[in-house]
C-alpha positions in Angstrom: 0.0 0.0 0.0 1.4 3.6 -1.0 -0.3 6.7 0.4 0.9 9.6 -1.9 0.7 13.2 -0.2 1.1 14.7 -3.7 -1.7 14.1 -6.7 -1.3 13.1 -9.7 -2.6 14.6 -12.9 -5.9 12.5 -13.3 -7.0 12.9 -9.7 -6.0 16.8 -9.9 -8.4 16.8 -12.9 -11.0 15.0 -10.8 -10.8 17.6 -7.9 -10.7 20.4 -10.2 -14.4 19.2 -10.9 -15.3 19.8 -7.9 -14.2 23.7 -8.2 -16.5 23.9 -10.9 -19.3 22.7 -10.1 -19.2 24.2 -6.8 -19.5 27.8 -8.0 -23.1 26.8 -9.4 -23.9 25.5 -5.8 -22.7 28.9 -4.4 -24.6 30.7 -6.6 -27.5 28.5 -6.1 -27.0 28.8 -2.1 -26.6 32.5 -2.2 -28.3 34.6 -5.3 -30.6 32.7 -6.9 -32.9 32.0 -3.9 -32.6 36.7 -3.4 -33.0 36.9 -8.0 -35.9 34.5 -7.4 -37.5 36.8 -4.4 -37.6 40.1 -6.9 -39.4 37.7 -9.0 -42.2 37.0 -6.5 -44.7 37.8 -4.5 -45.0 34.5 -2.4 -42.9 32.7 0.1 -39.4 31.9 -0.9 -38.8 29.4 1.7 -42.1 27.6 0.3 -41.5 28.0 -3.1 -37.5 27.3 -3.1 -37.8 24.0 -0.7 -40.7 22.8 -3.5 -38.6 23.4 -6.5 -35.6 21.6 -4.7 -37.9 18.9 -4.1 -39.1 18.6 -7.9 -35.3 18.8 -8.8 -34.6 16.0 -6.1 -37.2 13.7 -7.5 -36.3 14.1 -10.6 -32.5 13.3 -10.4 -33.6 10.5 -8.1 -35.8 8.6 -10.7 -33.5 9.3 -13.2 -30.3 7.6 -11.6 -31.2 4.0 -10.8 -31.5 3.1 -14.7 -28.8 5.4 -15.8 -26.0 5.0 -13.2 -26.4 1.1 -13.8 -26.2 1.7 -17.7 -22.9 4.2 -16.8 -21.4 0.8 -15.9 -20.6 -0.6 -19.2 -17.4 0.6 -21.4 -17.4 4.1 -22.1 -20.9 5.1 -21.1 -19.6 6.7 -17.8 -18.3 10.0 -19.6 -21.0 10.1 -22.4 -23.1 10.5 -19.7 -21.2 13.3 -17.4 -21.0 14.8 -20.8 -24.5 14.8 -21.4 -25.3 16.1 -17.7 -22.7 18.8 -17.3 -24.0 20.4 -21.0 -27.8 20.4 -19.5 -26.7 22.0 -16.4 -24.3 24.4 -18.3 -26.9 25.5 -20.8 -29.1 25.6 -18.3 -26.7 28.5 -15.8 -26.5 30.4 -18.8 -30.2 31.0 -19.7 -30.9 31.5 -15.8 -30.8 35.2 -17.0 -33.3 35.2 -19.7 -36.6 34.8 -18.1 -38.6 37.6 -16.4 -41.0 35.7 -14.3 -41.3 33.7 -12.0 -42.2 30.3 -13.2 -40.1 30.1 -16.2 -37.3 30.9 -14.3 -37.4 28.1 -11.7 -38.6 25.7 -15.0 -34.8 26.9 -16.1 -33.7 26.4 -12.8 -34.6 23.0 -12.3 -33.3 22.0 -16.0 -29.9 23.6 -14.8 -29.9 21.6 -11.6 -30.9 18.2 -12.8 -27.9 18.3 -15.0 -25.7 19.8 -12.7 -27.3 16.7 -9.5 -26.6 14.3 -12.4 -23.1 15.1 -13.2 -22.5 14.6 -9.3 -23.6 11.0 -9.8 -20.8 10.1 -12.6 -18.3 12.2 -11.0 -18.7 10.5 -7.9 -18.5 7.3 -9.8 -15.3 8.5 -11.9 -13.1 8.6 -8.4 -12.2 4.8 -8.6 -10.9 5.5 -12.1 -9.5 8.6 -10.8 -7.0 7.2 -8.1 -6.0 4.0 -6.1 -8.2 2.7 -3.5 -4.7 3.6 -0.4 -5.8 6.9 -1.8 -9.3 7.4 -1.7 -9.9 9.5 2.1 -7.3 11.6 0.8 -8.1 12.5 -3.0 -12.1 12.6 -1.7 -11.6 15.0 1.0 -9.3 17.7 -1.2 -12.3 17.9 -4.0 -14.6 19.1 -1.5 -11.7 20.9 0.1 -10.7 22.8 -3.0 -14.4 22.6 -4.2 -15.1 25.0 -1.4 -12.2 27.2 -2.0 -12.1 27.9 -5.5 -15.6 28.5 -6.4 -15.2 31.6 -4.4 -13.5 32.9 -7.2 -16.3 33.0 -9.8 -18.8 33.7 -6.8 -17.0 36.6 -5.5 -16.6 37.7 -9.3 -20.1 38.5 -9.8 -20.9 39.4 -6.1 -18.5 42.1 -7.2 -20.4 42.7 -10.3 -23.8 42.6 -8.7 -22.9 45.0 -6.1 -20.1 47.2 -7.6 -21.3 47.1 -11.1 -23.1 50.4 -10.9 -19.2 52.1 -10.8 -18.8 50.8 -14.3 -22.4 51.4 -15.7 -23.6 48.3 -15.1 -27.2 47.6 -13.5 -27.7 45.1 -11.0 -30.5 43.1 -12.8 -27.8 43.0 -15.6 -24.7 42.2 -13.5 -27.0 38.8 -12.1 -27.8 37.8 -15.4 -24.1 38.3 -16.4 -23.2 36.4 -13.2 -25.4 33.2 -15.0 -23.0 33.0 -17.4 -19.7 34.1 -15.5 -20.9 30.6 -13.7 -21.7 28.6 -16.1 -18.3 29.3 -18.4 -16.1 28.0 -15.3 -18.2 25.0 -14.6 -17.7 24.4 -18.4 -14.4 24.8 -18.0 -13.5 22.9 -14.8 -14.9 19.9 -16.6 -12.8 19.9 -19.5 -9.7 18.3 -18.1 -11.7 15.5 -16.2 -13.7 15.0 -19.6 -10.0 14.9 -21.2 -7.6 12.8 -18.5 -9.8 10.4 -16.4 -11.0 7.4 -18.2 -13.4 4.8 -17.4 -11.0 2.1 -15.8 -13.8 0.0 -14.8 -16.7 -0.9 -16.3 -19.2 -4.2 -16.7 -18.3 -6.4 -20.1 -21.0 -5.1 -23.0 -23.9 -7.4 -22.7 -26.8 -8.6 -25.4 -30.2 -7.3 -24.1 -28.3 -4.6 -22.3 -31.4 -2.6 -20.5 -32.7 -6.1 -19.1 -29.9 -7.0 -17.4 -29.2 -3.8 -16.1 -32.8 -4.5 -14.3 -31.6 -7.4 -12.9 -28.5 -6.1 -11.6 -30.3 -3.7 -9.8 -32.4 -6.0 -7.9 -29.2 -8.2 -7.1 -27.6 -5.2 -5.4 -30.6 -4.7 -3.6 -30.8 -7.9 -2.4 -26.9 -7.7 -1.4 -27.0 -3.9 0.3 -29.6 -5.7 2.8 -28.0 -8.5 3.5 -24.8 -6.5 4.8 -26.0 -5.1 8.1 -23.4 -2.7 8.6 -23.9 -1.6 4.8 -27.3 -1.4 5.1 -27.3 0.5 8.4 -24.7 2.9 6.9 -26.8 3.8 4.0 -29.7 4.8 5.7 -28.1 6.6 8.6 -26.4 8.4 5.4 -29.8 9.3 4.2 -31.0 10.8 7.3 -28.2 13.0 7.8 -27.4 14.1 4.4 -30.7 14.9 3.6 -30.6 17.5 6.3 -27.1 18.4 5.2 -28.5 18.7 1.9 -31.2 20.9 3.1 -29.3 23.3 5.2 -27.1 24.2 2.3 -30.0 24.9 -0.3 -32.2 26.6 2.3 -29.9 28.8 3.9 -30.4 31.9 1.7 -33.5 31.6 1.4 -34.1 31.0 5.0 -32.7 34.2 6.4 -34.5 36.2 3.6 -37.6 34.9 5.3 -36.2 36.3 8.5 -35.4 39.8 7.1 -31.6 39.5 7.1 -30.2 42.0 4.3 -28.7 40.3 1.4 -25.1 41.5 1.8 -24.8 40.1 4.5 -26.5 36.7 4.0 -23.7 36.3 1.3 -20.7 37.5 3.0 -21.4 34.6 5.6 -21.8 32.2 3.1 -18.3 33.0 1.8 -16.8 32.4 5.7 -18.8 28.9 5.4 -16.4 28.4 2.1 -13.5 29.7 3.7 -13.9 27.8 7.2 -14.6 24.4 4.9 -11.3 24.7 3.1 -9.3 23.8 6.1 -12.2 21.8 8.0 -12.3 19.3 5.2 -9.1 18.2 5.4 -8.5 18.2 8.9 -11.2 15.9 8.6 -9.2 13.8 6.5 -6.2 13.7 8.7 -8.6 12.8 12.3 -10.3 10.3 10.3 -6.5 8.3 10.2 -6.1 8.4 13.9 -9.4 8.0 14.9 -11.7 6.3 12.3 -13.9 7.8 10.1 -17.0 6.6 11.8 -16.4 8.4 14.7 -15.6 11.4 12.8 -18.8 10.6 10.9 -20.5 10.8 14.5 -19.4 13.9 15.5 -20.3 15.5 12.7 -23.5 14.2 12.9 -24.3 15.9 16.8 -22.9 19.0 15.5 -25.3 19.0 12.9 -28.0 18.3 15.2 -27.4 21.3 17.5 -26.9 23.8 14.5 -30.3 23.3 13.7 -31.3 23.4 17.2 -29.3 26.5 17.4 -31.4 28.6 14.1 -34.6 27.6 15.0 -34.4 29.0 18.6 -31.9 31.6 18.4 -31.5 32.7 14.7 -33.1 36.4 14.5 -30.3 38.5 13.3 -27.4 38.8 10.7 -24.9 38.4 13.6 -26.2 35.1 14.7 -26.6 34.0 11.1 -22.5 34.3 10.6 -22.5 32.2 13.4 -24.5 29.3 11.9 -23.1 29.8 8.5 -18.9 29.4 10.4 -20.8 26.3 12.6 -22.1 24.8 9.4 -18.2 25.4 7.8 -16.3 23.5 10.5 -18.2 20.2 9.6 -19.7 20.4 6.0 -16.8 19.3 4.3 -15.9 17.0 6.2 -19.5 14.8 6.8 -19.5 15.0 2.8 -15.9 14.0 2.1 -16.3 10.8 4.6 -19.3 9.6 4.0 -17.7 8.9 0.6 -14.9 7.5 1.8 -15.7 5.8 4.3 -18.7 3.9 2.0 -15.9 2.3 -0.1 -14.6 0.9 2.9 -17.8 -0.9 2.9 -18.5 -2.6 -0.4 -16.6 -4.9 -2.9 -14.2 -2.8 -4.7 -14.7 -5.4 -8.0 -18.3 -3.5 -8.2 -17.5 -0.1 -7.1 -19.2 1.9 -9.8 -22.7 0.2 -8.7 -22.4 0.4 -5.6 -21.6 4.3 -5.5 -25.0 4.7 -8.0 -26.7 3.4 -5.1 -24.9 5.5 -2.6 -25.7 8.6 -4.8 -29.4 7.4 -5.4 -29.7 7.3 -1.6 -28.6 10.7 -1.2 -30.7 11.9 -4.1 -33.9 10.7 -2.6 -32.9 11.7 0.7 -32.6 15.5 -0.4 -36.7 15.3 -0.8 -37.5 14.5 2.3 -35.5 17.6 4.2 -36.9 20.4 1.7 -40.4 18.9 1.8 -40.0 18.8 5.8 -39.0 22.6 6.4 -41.6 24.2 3.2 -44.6 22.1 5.2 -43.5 22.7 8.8 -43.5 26.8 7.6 -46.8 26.2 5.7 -48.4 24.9 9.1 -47.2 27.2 11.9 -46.2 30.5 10.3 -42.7 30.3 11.2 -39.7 29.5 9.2 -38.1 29.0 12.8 -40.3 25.6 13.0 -39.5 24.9 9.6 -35.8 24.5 10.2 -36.5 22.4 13.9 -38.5 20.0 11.7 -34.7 19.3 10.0 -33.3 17.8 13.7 -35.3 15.0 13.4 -33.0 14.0 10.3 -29.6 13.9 12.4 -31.0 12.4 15.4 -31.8 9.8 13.1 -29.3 9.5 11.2 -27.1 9.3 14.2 -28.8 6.6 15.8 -28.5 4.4 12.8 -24.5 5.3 13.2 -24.7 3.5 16.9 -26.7 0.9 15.7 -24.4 0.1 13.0 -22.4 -3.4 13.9 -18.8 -2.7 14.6 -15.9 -4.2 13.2 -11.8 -3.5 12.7 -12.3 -1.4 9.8 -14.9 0.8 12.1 
């Protein structure tokens, strides 16, 4: 076994993915959920937390069939092709629309493509690297994920809020922002599109969409037969959904409460900045100490964040201190729940296995969204509508406990 400290060019050009993509999720996180509000008169907690859900459910029926047919030779990359041009198209014409509905019809075309390239690119990591390297080369995308999408994203927060200086409106500078974002995911994908290569893949097969039913039950039937698999994967989708959640509801969230825009960004930049280092200091306790436990933590702090906005989130002040809370443990919950899932299954069927890791993580982003839009519905109060999300981790950790243990725990 050799643990390199220094990547090589294919998994460089599978991080640098990661950066891409990432400054679609900022803008996603941070100003589209405020574009969307000038757009309309109703709730934008309600209305963002439903069209996340639609996008969720979409990506999530979607994936079964086509991660499984991703499997065979050279289908892996026609497919992140075909998702990363949907979602890139897709940023770009953010901008054209002037009401409400078409825009999040837009919206949701852009994220579909941009929730399915996540699913090859997860995939694309055991092509990218060796298996002694997988903690390490998982944690530093999301690291550098977090880091240099800051550079489109404080581009056009320059733009949106400076542009005036150079004669440049505001509702121009978003829409110019749109495409700012969707150029460097474009071009962030280019060298994994170029340098990683499907290294393992199922044999071509007569009566190819058949069998690629029948896998699908076998790996069902397999996922529950492995307790401590099983257990993992749905303690995974109780806390990533409300992972999930917290970072597409944020924004929107504490423009319900009246927190002024600039400053709803500007902490959503320290969340970046804190999850740079966070990630992989992650990485490095989860070598001393085991992932799972790691994993755990995570998991309680997650629980008390939520516990912390919905009784004492009123202000902008207390909202920076959320959005640093949320930095120190994003990263790394993401980065080693991968991880620590390949730990898990049979490395001869990785690929598979990883669709159904990203399949549960798809459907599990429903759940969270439909929680908080229904909770505020009820009572009145986004406040209730984020306490709804607790139940997720609470779960999700007791699943980690009930987990059986072993040496690799």
């Amino acid at each position: 076994m050799t643990i390199r400290n220094r990547m090589n060019k294919r998994e460089w050009s599978w991080v640098l993915y990661d950066v891409g993509n990432s400054a679609f999720w900022m803008l996603a996180s941070a100003v589209i959920p405020i574009y969307y509000a000038g757009l309309s008169a109703g709730s934008v907690v309600v209305a963002w937390g439903l069209t996340e859900t639609v996008v969720s459910l979409i990506v999530a029926l979607l994936m079964p069939f086509l991660g499984s047919l991703a499997d065979y030779r050279k289908n892996k990359k026609r497919f992140f092709i075909g998702a990363v041009a949907t979602g890139v198209v897709g940023c770009a014409a953010l901008g054209i629309p002037t009401a409400a509905l078409p825009f999040l019809i837009i919206y949701v075309v852009a994220a579909v493509g941009l929730n399915s390239s996540m699913v090859f690119y997860d995939a694309f990591l055991v092509d990218a690297t060796e298996t002694e390297n997988f903690d390490s080369v998982s944690s530093k995308g999301y690291a550098w994920g977090y880091i240099g999408s800051l550079i489109p994203f404080l581009t056009c927060i320059a733009l949106i809020f400076g542009g005036k200086i150079i004669g440049v409106e505001s509702a121009l500078a978003i829409k110019l922002s749109f495409l700012i974002t969707a150029i460097w995911w474009l071009a962030f994908a280019i060298p994994l599109i170029k340098n990683v290569h499907q290294t393992h893949f199922k044999p071509a097969e007569a009566h190819t969409i058949r069998k690629t039913f029948v896998g699908l039950g076998k790996t069902v039937k397999d996922i529950i037969a492995n307790k401590k698999l099983l257990f993992f994967l749905l303690a995974f989708f109780c806390y990533i959904d409300g992972v999930h959640t917290i970072i597409k509801m944020a924004t929107s969230f504490g423009t319900e409460l009246g927190i002024d825009s600039t400053q709803l960004v500007l902490a959503l930049v320290a969340t970046q900045v804190v999850a740079f280092p966070s990630a992989l200091l992650f990485g490095k306790l989860a070598r001393r100490i085991g992932a799972r436990v790691m994993l755990t933590v995570a998991v309680i702090a997650y629980a008390l964040i939520t516990l912390y906005a919905a009784f004492f989130l009123k202000t902008a002040t207390e909202f920076w201190i959320l959005a640093i809370a949320v930095g120190l443990f994003q990263g790394g919950v993401q980065a080693l729940s991968r991880s620590y899932f390949g730990k898990l299954i049979p490395l001869k069927h990785a690929n598979e296995y990883y669709g159904f890791y990203d399949i549960f993580g798809k459907y599990a982003a429903i759940l969270g969204t439909l929680l908080m839009s229904a909770f505020t519905v009820l009572t009145g109060s986004a406040n209730w509508g984020i306490l709804s999300i607790t139940l997720l981790f609470v779960l999700g950790l007791a699943f980690l406990l009930l987990m059986p243990k072993s040496k690799e725990s």
